[in-house]
C-alpha positions in Angstrom: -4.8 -37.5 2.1 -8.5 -37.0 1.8 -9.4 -39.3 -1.3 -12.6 -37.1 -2.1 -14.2 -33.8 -1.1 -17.9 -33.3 0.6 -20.0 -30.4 -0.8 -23.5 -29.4 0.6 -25.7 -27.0 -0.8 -27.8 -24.6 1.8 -30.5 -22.8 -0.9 -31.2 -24.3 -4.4 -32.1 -21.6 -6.2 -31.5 -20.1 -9.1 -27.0 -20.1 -7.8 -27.6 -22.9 -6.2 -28.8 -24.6 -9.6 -26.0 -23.5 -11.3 -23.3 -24.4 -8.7 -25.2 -27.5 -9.0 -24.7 -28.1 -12.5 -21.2 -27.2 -13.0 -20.5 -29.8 -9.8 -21.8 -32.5 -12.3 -21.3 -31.7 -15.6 -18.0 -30.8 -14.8 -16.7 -33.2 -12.3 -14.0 -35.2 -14.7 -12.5 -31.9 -15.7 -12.7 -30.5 -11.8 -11.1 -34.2 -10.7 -8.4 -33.4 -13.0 -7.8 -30.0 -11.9 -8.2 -30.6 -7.8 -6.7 -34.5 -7.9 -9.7 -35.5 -5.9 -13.5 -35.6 -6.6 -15.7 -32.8 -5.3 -19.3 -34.6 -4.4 -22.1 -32.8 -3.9 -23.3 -35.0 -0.6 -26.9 -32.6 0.4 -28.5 -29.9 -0.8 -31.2 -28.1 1.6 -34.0 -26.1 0.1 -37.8 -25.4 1.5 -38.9 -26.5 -2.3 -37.4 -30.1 -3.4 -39.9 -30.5 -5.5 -39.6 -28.2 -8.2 -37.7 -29.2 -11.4 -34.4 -27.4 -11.6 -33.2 -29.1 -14.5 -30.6 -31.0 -12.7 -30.6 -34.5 -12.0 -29.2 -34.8 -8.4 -28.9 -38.7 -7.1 -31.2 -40.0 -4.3 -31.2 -38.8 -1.0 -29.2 -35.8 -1.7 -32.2 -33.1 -1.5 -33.4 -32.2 1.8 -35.6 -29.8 3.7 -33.7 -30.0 6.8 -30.4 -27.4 6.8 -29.4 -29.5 10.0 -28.3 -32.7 7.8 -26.0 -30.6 5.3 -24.4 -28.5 8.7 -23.9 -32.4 10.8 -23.2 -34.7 8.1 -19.4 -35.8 8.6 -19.3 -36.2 5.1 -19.7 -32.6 3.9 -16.0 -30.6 3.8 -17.5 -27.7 2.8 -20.7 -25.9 2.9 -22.3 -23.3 0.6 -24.8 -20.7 2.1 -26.7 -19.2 -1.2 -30.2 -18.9 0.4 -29.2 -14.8 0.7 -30.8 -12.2 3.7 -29.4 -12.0 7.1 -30.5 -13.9 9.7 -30.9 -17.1 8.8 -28.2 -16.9 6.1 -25.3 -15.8 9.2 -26.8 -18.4 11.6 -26.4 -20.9 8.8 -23.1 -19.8 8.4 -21.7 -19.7 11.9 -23.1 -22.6 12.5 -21.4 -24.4 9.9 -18.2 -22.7 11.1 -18.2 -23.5 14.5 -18.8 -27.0 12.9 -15.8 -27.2 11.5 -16.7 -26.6 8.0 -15.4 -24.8 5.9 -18.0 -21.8 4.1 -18.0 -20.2 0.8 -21.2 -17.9 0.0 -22.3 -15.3 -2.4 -23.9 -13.2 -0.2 -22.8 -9.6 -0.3 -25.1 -7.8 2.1 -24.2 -10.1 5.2 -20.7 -9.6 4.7 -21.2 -6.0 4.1 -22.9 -5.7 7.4 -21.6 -8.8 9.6 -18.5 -9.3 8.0 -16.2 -8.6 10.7 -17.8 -10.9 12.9 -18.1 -13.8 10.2 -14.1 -13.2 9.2 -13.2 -13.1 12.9 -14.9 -16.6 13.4 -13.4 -18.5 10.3 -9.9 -17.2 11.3 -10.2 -18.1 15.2 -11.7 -21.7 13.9 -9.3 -22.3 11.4 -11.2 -22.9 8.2 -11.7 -20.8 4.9 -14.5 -18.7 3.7 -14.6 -17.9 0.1 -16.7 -15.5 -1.2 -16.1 -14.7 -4.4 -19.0 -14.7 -6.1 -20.5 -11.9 -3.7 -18.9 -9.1 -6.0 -19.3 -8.9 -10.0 -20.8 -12.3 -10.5 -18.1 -14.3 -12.3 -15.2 -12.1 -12.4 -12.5 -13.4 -10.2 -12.1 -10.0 -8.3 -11.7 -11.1 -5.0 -8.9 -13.4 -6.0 -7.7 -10.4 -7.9 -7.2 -8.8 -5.1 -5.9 -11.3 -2.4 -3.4 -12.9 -4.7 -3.0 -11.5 -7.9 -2.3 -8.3 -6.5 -1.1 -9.1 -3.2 2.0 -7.4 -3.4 0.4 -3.9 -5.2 -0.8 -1.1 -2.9 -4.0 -0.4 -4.2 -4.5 3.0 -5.0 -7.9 3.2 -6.2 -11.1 1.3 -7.7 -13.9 2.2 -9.9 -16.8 -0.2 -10.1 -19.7 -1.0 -12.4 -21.0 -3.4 -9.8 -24.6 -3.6 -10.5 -25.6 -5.0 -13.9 -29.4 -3.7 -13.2 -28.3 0.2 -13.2 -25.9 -0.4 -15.9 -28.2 -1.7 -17.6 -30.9 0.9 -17.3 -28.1 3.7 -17.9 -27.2 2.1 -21.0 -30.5 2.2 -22.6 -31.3 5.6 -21.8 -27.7 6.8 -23.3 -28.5 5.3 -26.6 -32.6 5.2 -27.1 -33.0 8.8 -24.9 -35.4 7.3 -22.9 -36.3 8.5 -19.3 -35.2 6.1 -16.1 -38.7 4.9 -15.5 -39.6 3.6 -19.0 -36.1 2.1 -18.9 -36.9 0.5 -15.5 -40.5 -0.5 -16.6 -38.4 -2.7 -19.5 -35.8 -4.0 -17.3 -38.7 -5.3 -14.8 -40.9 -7.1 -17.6 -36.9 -8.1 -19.0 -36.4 -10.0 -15.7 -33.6 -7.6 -15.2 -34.9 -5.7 -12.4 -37.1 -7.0 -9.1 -40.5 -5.6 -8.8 -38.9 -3.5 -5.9 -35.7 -2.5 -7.6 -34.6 -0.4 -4.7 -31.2 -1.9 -3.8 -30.5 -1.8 -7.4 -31.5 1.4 -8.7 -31.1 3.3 -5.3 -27.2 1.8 -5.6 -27.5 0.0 -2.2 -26.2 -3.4 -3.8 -23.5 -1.1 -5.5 -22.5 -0.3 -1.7 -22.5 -3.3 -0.6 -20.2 -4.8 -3.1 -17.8 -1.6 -2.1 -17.5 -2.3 1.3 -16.4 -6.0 0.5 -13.9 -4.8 -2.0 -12.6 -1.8 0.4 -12.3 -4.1 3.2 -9.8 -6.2 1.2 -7.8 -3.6 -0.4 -6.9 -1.8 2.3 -7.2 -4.2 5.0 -9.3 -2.5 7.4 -13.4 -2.7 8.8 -15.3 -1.0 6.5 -18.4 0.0 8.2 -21.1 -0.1 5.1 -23.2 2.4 6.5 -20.5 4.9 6.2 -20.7 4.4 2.4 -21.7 7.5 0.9 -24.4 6.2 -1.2 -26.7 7.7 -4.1 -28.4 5.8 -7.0 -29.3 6.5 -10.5 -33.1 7.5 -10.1 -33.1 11.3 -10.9 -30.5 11.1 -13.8 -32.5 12.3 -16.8 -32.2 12.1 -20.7 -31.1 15.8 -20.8 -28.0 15.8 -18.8 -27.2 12.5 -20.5 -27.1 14.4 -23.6 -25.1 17.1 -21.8 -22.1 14.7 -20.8 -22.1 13.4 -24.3 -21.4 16.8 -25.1 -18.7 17.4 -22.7 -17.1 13.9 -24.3 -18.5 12.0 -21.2 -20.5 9.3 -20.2 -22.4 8.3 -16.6 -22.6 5.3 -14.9 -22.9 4.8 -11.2 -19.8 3.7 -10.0 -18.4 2.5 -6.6 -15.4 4.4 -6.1 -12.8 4.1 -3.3 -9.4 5.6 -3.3 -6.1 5.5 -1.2 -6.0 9.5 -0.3 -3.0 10.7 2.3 -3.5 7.4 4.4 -7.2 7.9 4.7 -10.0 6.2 2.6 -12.6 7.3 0.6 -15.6 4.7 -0.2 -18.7 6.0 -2.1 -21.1 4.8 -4.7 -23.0 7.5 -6.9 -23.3 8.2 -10.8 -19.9 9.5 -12.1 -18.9 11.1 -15.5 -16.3 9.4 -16.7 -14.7 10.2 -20.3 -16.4 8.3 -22.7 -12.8 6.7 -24.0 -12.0 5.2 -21.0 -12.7 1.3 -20.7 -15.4 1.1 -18.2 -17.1 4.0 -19.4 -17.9 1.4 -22.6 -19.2 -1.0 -20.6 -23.2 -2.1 -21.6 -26.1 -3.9 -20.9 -26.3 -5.8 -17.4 -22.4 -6.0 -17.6 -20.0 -5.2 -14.4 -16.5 -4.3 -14.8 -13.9 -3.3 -12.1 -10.7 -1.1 -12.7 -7.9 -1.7 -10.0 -5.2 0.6 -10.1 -1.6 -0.7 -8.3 1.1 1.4 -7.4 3.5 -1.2 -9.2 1.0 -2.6 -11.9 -0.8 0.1 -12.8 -4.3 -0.3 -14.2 -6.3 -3.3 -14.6 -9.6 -3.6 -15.8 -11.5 -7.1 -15.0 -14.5 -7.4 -17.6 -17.6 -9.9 -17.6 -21.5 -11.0 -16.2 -21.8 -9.5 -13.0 -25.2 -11.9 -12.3 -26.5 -15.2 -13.3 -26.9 -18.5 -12.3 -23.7 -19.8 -14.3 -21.6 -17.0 -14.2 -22.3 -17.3 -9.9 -22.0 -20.2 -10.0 -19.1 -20.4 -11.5 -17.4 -18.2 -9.1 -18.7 -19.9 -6.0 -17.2 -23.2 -7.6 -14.1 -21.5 -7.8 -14.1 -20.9 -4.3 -14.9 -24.8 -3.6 -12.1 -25.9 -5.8 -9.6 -23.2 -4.0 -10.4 -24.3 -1.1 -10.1 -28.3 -1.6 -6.9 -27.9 -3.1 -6.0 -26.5 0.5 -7.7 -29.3 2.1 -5.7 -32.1 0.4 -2.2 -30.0 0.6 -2.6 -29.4 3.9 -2.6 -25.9 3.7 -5.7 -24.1 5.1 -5.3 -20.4 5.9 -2.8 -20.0 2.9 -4.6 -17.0 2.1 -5.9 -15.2 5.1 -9.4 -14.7 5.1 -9.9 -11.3 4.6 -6.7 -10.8 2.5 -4.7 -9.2 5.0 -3.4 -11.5 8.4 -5.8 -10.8 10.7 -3.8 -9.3 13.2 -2.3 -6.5 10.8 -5.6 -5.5 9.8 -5.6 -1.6 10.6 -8.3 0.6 10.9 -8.4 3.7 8.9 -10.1 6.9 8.5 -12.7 6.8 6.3 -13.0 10.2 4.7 -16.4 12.3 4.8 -18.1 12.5 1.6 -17.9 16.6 2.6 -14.1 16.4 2.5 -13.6 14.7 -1.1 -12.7 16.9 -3.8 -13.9 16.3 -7.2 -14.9 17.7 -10.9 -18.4 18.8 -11.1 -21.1 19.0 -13.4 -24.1 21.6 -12.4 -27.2 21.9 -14.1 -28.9 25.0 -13.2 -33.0 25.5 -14.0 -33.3 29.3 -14.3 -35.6 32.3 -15.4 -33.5 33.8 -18.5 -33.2 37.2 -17.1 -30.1 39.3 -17.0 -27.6 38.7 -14.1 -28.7 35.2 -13.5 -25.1 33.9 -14.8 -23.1 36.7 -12.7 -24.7 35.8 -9.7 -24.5 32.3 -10.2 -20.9 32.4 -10.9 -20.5 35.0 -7.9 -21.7 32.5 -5.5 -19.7 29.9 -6.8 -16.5 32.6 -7.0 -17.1 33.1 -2.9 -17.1 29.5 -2.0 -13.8 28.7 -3.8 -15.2 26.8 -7.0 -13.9 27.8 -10.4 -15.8 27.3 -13.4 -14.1 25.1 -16.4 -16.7 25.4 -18.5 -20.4 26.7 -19.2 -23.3 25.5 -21.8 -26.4 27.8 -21.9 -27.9 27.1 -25.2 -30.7 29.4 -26.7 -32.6 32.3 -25.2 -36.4 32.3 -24.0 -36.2 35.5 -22.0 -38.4 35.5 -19.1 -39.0 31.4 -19.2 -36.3 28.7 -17.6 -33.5 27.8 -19.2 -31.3 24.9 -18.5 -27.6 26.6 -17.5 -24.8 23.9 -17.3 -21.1 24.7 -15.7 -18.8 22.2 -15.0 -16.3 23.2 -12.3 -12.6 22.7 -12.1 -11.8 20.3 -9.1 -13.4 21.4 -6.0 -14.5 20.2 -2.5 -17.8 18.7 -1.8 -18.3 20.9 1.1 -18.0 23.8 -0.9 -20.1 23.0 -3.9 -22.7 22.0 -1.5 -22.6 25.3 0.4 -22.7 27.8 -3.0 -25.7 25.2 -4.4 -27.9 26.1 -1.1 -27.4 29.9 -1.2 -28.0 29.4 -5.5 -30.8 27.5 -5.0 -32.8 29.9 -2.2 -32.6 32.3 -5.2 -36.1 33.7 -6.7 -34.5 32.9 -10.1 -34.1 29.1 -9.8 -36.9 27.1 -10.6 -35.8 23.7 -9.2 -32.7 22.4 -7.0 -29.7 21.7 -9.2 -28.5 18.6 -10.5 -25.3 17.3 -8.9 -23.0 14.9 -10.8 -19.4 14.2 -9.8 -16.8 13.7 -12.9 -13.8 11.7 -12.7 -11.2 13.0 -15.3 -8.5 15.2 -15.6 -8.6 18.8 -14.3 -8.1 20.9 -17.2 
């Protein structure tokens, strides 16, 4: 039996410092739990001369990502430099190496996944990648093991802490999304090009990953049906708080008649339910098992600590494996690779869903019977309607929320509403996950 575990570090920023520190400050307590020490043998980083805070011994910091990928000392290697390229050569390369990989990087696996998967499994070694989804909650090991023996029959995400964030602080102060975003920036919470935050990109990402594992299949990430939180304003926050809701941008997939629904986009959800209280830069993830029922996993969805703690939950996983003999225990992407099956993944026209429609109309007579008339001929029915105060002959806000519908449909009766000389500017879409009523 192996009398110690090797550990190099590929990207020491601001993960890498944390996965750094736990190593060492923890090590007695990670001895105890593994049987065997985990040493951290290299780390490789461009910059090696820039304080981290972390005192590593001599010789361990490099520039050169060759010495952590052919030193026979190092078990296991940990990409965290992020991006594509060089991150999946890094990878690969430590794979065909014989090394085992654990990383936190969420849009390689989202996009080269498959191929990443397929080479661990043909090579024999593990890839953990737990920290690539909600930061330090231990979803993917939710879902491999926890819940291995559930079928999982749908999941609702709050997966990005930056939109939650932004969201959170418009619900409570009434501000708009780009004085939010302006504080999240100068906060450190969002990146001067907060795109694949706010655009829910990252959100997408994360979804694929999870989808992937749930229902062991490929999910292709640009088949994600994806929209982001930048035109949800203070007004129709005010109008789902009225309607007893609240919005977040969720990733949602869902089990649906053997086929697969995968989509990120900002959802009202009833303000009672428990990840409709989630706050600040917080993620939480709902699972819902056919024999469990729901489960809601709750914590930092970013950090270097809470990372980092995730990606050394990964290491000490997989050196228990190492020194029991037992690598592959878990198959890499959940399922055995060779019962992996593909399924249909549903066209965002095809869902069906509650909807929440905010007309901007001239307040003339008949605007509300032809509204309702086009929505009458494409199939939708209307649950409810808000039009509050009159200002004849200026635009009015006119909300409806619709009794469950499909996406094709509301789509079709919103391009015929909006070509009408009455509407002043295209309607704002938001889906609503509840009950019909």
């Amino acid at each position: 039996m192996k009398s110690r575990i090797g550990v190099g570090i590929v990207g020491f920023g601001t993960v890498g410092t944390g996965v750094a520190k736990i190593l060492l400050n923890s090590a007695a307590l990670i001895t105890r739990r593994v049987g065997v020490s985990i040493e951290l043998v290299r780390v490789a980083d461009l910059d090696i001369t820039r304080d981290r805070g972390v005192a590593l011994a001599p010789g361990v910091l490099t520039t050169d990502v060759k010495q952590v990928l052919t030193d026979p000392n190092v078990d296991i290697v940990i990409e965290l430099i992020g991006g594509y390229d060089t991150a999946k050569r890094v990878m690969l390369d430590a794979i065909a190496a014989g090394k085992h990989v654990v990383t936190a990087n969420k849009a390689l696996l989202a996009l080269h996944g498959e191929e990443i998967f397929q080479a661990a499994t043909s090579k024999g070694v593990e890839l953990g990648f737990e920290a690539s989804v909600g930061g330090g909650i231990p979803v993917i090991r939710a879902l491999t093991e926890g819940l291995a023996g559930n079928r999982i029959e749908s999941i609702y995400g709050i997966i990005n802490g930056t939109s939650n964030y932004i969201l959170s602080r418009m619900t409570h102060e009434g501000h708009s999304f780009q004085e939010v975003l302006q504080d999240a920036q100068r906060a450190g919470y969002a990146e001067a090009d907060p795109t694949f935050d706010v655009a829910g990109i990252d959100s997408a990402h994360k979804l694929a990953i999870l989808a992937c594992l749930a229902y062991g299949m490929p999910v292709n990430f640009k088949e994600v049906y994806t929209e982001g939180i930048t035109n949800i304003t203070p007004i129709d926050i005010a109008y789902a708080k009225q309607f007893g809701y609240t919005i977040k941008l969720l990733g949602i997939a869902k089990l649906m008649d053997g086929e697969i629904e995968a989509r990120v986009h900002p959802t009202m959800l009833p303000s009672t339910s428990p990840i409709a209280q989630v706050e600040d830069v917080y993620n939480a993830i709902q699972l819902v098992g056919d024999a469990v029922g729901d489960v809601v996993l709750y914590g930092r969805g970013a950090g270097s600590m809470p990372t980092g703690s995730a990606v050394v939950s990964d290491i000490i996983a997989i050196a228990r494996n190492v020194i029991k003999g037992s690598i592959g225990r878990v198959p890499v992407a959940s399922f055995q690779q060779d019962q992996r099956r593909p399924l249909r993944l549903r066209p965002m026209e095809e869902i069906s869903s509650l909807y929440y429609l905010r007309f901007t109309v001239v307040d003339r007579p008949s605007v509300l019977a032809q509204i309702a008339g086009e929505l009458g001929r494409c199939g939708i029915s209307i649950s409810s309607m808000v039009q509050q105060g009159r200002c004849e002959g200026q635009t009015v806000p006119v909300v409806i929320k619709t009794h469950s519908a499909k996406e094709r449909d509301v789509q079709t009766a919103l391009r015929e509403i909006n070509r009408k000389p009455f509407v002043s500017e295209p309607t704002m879409l938001i889906r609503v996950e509840g009950k019909d009523e």
